[in-house]
N, C-alpha and C positions, 0 to 999 in steps of 0.2 A: 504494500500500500504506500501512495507517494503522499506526502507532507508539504502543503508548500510552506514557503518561509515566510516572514513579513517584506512586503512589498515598500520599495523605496518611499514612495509616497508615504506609507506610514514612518517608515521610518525621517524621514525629514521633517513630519506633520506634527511631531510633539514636539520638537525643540522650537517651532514655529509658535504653536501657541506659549510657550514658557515664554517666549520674548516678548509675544504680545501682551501676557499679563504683566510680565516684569513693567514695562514701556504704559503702560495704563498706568498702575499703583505709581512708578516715579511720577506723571501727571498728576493725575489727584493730589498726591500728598505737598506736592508745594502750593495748590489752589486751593486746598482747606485750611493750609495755615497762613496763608492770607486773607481768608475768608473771615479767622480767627484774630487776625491780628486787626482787623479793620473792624470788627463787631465789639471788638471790648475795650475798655477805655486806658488799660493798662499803658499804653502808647501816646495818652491823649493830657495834657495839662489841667483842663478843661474842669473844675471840681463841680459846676455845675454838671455836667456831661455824667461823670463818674457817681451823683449822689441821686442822679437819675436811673440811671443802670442798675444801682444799689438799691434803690426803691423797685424796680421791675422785680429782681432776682429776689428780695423781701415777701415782697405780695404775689409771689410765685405767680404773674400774671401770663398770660395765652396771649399770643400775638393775632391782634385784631382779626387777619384772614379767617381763622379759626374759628372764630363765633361762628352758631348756628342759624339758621336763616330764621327763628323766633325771636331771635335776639333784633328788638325794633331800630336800633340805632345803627346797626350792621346792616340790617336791610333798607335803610332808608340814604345808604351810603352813594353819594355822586362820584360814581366811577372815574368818570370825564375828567373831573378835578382832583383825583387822588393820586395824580402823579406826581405832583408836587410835594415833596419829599416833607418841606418843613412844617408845610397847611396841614398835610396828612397827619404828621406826629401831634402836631397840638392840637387837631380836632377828634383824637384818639383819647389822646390825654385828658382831654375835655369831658369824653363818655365815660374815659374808666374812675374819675372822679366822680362822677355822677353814679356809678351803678357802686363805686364804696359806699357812697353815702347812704342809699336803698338798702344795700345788702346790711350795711352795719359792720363794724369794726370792735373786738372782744383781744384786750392784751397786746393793741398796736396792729393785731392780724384780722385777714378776713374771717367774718363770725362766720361758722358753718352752717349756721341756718337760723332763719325769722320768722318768729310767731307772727301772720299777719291778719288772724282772725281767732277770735276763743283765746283761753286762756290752758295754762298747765305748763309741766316741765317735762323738758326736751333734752337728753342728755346723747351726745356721741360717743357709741363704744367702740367702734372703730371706723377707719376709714382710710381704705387703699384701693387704686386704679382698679375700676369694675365691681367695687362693693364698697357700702356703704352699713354700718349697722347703728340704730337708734334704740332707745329708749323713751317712750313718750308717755304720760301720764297726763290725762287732762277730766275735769269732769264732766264737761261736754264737747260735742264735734269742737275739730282745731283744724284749721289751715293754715300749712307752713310749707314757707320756700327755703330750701334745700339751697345751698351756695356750689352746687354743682351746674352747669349747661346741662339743658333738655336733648334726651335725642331720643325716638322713638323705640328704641330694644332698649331703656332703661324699666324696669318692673320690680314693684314695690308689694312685697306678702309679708303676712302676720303669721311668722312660719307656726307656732303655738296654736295658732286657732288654725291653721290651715284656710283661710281666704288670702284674698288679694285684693290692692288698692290700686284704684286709677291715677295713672302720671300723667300730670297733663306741664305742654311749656305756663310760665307767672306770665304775665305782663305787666312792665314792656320790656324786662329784660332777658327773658327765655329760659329762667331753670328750670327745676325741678320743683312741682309743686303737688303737694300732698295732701287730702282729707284725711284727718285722722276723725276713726268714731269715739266717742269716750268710753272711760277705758281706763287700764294699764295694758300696752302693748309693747310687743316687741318689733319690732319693722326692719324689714333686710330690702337694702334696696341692691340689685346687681343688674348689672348691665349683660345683657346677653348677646351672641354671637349673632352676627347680621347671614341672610342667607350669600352673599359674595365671601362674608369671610368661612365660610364652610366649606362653601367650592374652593378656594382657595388653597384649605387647607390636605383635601384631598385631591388636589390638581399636585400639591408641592408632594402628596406623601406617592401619586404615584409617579410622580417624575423620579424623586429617590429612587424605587425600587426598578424602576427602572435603568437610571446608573449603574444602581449595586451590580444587578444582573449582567448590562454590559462589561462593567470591570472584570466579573469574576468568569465570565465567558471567554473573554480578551487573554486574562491572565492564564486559562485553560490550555486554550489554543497554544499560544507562546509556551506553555512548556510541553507540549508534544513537539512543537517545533523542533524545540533544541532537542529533545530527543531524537 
């Protein structure tokens, strides 16, 4: 039985791509750090510049693009005119002053969330990307804004009692807005998996298995070869 060997083409073909990535990563890497060097003020004299940047990085604030299209100030934005670099930063600056003031400030930081109807206490027992969990006490229906952005796969249950609570965007600034019924409840709010990122996730797991399979095909053949 004849064996063939690796054909030139392959053989020229991988040191083709090593160069190509090498030759990408040396680009990139000097364009992020100037991308880096020109985004932070370390470089810049400027104390105003620097105790503005220090207040962004503070108030762990989102850059503008990012709001969600409920957020009324985002949507009411004049495209045409926001190219202007410095109109744009101070009519931004403008909004995110105005949506502290709404939301409320607890310790210098943004409060995590406002009673804006009904009474009771409201306590955060945790909170990290995708989950949110409460504590809420009140003796009658409460409605309170969440200092999270609204987005539609956000879903709010009383895991205890096993129901759920409707999320709707506040207005005018687009969180997360919650009836509570009166009560002692416990409230898990989590953000769930949109259908893109599902596909997504099984487009990237059969691409994997697909590599794998290639590699270890690849690697098969090559050594009958040399045999």
């Amino acid at each position: 039985m004849r064996l063939s060997h690796p054909t030139r083409a392959a053989r020229v073909g991988a040191p083709l791509i090593w160069i190509t990535v090498v030759l990408l990563i040396a680009t990139w890497i000097p364009a992020t750090g100037w991308a880096i060097w020109t985004a932070y003020s370390f470089h810049n004299s400027s104390q105003e510049e620097i105790d503005y940047n220090n207040r962004e990085v503070a108030q762990e604030r989102e850059v503008p693009e990012y709001y969600p299209r409920w957020n009324k100030a985002m949507a009411e934005v004049d495209w045409e005119t926001s190219i202007y670099e410095m109109d744009w930063g101070e009519s931004m600056e403008k909004e995110f002053e105005s949506l502290m003031q709404r939301v409320g400030q607890s310790e210098g930081r943004v409060s995590g969330f406002k009673i804006v109807e009904g009474t009771g206490q409201v306590r955060i027992n945790g909170w990290r990307p995708g989950r949110i969990d409460l504590h809420v006490e009140t003796p009658a229906d409460m409605k309170i804004n969440i200092s999270q952005f609204y987005f539609p796969n956000w879903k709010a249950q009383l895991p205890a009692e096993a129901s759920s609570l409707t999320v709707q965007p506040s207005q005018p600034d687009g969180l997360i807005s919650l009836s509570i019924p009166q009560g002692t409840h416990e409230v898990l709010l989590e953000l769930k998996r949109t259908k893109a990122e599902t596909t997504g996730e099984i487009i990237s797991l059969i691409s994997l298995v697909i590599t794998l399979s290639y590699v270890a095909v690849n690697r098969t053949r090559n050594r009958f070869a040399r045999r």
